[in-house]
ROLUMMI-903953 format. One record per atom (N, C-alpha, C): x, z, y; residue number from 1; atom name; residue in three letters. Coordinates in steps of 0.05 Angstrom, whole numbers, plus 5000, padded with zeros to 4 digits. Last residue first. Layout:
PT      x      z      y   num   atomo   residuo
PT      X      Z      Y   NUM      CA       ALA
...
END
This chain:
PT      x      z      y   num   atomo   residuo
PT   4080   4817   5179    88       N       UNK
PT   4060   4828   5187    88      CA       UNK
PT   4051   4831   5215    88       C       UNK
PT   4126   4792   5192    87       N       UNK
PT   4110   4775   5183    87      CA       UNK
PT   4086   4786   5180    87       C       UNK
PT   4164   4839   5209    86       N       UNK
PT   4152   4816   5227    86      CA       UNK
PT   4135   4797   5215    86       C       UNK
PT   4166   4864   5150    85       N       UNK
PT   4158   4875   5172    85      CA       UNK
PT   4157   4849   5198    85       C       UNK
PT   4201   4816   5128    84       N       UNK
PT   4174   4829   5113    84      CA       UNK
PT   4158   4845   5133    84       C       UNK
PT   4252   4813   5163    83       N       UNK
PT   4226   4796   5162    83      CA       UNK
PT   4200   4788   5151    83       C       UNK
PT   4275   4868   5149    82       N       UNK
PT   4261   4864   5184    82      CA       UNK
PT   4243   4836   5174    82       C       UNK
PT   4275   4867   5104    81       N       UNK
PT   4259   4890   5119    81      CA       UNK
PT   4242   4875   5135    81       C       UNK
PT   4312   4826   5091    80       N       UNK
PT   4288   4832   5077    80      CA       UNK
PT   4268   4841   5090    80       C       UNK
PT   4359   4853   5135    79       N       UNK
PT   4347   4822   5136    79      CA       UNK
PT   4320   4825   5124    79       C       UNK
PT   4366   4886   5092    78       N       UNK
PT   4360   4901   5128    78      CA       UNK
PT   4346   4876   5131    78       C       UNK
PT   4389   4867   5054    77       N       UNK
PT   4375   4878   5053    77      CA       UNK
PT   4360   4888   5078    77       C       UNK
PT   4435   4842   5084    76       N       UNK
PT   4408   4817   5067    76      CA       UNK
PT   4384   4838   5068    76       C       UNK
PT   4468   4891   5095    75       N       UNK
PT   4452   4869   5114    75      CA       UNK
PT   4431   4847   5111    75       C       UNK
PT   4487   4901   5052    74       N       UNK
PT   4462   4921   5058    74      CA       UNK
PT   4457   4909   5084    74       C       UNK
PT   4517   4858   5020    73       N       UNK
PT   4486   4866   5007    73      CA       UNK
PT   4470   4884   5028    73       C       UNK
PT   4553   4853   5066    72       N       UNK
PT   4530   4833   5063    72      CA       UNK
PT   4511   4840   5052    72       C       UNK
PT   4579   4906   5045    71       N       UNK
PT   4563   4911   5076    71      CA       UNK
PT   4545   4886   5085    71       C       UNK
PT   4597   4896   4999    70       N       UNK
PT   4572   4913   5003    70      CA       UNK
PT   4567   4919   5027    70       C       UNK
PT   4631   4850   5013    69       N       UNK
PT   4608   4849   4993    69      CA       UNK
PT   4593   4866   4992    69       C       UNK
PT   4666   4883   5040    68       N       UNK
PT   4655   4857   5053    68      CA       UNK
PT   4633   4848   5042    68       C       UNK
PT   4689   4918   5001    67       N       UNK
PT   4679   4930   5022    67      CA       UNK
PT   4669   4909   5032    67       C       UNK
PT   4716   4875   4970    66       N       UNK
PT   4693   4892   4958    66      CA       UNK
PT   4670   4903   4981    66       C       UNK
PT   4752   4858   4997    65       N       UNK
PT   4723   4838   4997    65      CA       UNK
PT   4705   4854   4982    65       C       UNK
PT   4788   4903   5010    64       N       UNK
PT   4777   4892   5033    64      CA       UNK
PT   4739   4875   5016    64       C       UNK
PT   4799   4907   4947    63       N       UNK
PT   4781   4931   4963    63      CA       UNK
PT   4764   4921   4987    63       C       UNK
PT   4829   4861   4954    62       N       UNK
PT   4813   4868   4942    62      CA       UNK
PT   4783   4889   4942    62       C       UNK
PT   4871   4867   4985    61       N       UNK
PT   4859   4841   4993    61      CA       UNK
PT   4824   4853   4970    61       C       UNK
PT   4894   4910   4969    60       N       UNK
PT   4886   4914   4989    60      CA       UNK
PT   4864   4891   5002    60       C       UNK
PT   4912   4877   4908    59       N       UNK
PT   4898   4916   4910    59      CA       UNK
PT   4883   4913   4941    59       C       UNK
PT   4949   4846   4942    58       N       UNK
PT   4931   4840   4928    58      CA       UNK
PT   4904   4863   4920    58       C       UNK
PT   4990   4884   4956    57       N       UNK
PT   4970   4865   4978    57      CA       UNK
PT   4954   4859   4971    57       C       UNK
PT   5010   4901   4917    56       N       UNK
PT   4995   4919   4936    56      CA       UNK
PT   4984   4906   4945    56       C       UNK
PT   5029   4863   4896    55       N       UNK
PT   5010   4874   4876    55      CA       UNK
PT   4995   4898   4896    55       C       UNK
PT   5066   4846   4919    54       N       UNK
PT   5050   4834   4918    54      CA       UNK
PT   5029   4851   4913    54       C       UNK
PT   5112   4885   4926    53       N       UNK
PT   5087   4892   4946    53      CA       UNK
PT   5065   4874   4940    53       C       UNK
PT   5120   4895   4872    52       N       UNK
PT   5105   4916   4874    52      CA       UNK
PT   5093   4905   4907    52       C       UNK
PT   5153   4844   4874    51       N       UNK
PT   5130   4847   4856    51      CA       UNK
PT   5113   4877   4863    51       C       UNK
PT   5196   4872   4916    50       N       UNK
PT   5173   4845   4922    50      CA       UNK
PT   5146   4846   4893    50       C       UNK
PT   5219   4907   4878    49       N       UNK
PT   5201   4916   4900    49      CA       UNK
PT   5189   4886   4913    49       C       UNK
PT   5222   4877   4835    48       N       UNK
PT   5225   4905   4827    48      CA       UNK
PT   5201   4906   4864    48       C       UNK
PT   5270   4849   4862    47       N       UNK
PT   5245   4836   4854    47      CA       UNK
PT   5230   4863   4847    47       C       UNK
PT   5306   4889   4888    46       N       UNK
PT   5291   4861   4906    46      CA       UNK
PT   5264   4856   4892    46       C       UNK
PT   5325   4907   4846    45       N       UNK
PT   5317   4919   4854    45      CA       UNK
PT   5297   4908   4875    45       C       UNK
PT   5357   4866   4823    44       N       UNK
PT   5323   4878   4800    44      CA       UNK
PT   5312   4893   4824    44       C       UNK
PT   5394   4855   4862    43       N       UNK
PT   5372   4835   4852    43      CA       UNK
PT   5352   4851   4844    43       C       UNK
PT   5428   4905   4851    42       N       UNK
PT   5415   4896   4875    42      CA       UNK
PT   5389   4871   4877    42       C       UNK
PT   5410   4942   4789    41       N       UNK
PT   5427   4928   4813    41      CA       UNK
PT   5406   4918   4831    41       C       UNK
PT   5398   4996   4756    40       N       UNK
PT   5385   4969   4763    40      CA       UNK
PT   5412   4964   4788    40       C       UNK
PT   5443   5026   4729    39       N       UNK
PT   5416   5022   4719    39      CA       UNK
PT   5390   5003   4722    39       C       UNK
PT   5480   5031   4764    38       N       UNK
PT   5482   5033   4732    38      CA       UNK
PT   5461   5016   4710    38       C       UNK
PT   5461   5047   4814    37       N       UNK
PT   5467   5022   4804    37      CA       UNK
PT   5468   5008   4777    37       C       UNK
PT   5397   5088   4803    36       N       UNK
PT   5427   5086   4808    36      CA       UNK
PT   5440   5057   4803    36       C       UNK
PT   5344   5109   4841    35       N       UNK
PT   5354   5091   4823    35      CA       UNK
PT   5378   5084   4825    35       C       UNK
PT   5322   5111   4896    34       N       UNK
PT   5335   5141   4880    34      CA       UNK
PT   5350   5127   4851    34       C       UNK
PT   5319   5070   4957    33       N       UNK
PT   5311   5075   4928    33      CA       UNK
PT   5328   5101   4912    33       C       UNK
PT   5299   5035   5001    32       N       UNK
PT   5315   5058   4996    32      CA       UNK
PT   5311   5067   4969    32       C       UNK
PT   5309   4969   5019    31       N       UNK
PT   5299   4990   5010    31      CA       UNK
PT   5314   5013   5003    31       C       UNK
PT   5301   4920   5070    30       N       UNK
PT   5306   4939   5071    30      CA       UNK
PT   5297   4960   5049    30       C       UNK
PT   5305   4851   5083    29       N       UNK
PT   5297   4868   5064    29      CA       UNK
PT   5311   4887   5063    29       C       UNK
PT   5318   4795   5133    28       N       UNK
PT   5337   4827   5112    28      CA       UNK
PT   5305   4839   5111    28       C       UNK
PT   5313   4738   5137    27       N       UNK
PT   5292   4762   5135    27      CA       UNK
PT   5312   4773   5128    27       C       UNK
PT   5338   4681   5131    26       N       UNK
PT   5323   4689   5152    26      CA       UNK
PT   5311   4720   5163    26       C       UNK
PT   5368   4668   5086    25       N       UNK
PT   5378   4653   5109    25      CA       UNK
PT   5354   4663   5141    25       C       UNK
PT   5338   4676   5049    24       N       UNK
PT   5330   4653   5052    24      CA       UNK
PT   5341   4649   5078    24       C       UNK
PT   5347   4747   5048    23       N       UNK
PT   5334   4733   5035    23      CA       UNK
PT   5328   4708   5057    23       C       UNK
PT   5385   4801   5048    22       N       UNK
PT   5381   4777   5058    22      CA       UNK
PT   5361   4755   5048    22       C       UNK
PT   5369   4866   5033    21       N       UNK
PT   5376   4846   5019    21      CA       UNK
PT   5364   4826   5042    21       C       UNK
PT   5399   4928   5018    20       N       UNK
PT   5398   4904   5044    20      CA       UNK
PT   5402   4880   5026    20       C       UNK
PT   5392   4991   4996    19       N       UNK
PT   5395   4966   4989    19      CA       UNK
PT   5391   4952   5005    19       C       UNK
PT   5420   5050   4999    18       N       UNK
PT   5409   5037   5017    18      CA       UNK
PT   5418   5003   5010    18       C       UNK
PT   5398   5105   4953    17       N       UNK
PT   5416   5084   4959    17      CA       UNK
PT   5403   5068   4977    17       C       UNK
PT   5397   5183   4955    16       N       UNK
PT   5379   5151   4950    16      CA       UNK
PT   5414   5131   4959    16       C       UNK
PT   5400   5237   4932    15       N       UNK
PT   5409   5223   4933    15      CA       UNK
PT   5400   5194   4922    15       C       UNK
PT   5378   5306   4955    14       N       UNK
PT   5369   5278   4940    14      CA       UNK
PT   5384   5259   4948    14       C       UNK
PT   5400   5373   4954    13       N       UNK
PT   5402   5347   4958    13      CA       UNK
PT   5400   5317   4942    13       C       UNK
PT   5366   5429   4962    12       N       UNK
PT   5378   5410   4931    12      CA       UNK
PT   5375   5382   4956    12       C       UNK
PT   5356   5470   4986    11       N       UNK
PT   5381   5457   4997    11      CA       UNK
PT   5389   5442   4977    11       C       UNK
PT   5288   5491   5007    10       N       UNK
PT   5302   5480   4985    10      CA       UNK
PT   5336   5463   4994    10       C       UNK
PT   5265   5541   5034     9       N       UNK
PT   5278   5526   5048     9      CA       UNK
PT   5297   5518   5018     9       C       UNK
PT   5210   5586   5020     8       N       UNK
PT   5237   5574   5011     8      CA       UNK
PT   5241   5551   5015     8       C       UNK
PT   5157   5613   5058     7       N       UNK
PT   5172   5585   5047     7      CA       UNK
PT   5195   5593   5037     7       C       UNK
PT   5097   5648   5076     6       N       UNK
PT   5136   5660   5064     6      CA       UNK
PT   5147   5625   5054     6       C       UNK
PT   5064   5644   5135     5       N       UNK
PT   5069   5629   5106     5      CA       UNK
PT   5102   5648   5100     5       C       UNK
PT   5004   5674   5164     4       N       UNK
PT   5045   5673   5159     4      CA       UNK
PT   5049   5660   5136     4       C       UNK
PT   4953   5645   5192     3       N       UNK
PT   4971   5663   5173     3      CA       UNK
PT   4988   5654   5176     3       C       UNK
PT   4933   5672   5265     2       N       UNK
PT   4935   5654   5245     2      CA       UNK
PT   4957   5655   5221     2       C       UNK
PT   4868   5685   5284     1       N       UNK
PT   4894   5695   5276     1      CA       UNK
PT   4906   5676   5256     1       C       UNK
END
């Protein structure tokens, strides 16, 4: 059986901006952002989000060799096994 939810259907409207940025004659950059002009413009906003993807990629490049470093330690270790066990 499956339950009934009661929801309220919220009608507050969010208001984002659609930044297009050209970059080097080759790429448009696409962001959406809730940040008003007032407050950052079209540049801060570019760098603002290129520095945040570095910093992601980097975060992700990271994790990756972590995860790459403990699946070598538990293969040396399996390695150990198996050639302590065949040398008997």
């Amino acid at each position: 059986m499956q339950k009934s939810y009661n929801y309220k259907q919220k009608l507050d409207a969010l208001k984002v901006r659609l930044v297009v940025i050209y970059h080097m004659g080759k790429n448009y950059y696409i962001y959406v952002t809730n940040v008003p002009k007032q407050i950052l413009d079209t540049k801060d906003i570019a760098k603002l989000y290129g520095t945040r993807w570095m910093y992601s990629c980097f975060s992700k490049s990271q994790k990756t060799n972590i995860r790459l470093m403990l699946l070598i330690q538990r293969m040396s270790k399996c390695l150990k096994i198996c050639l302590i066990t065949s040398w008997w």
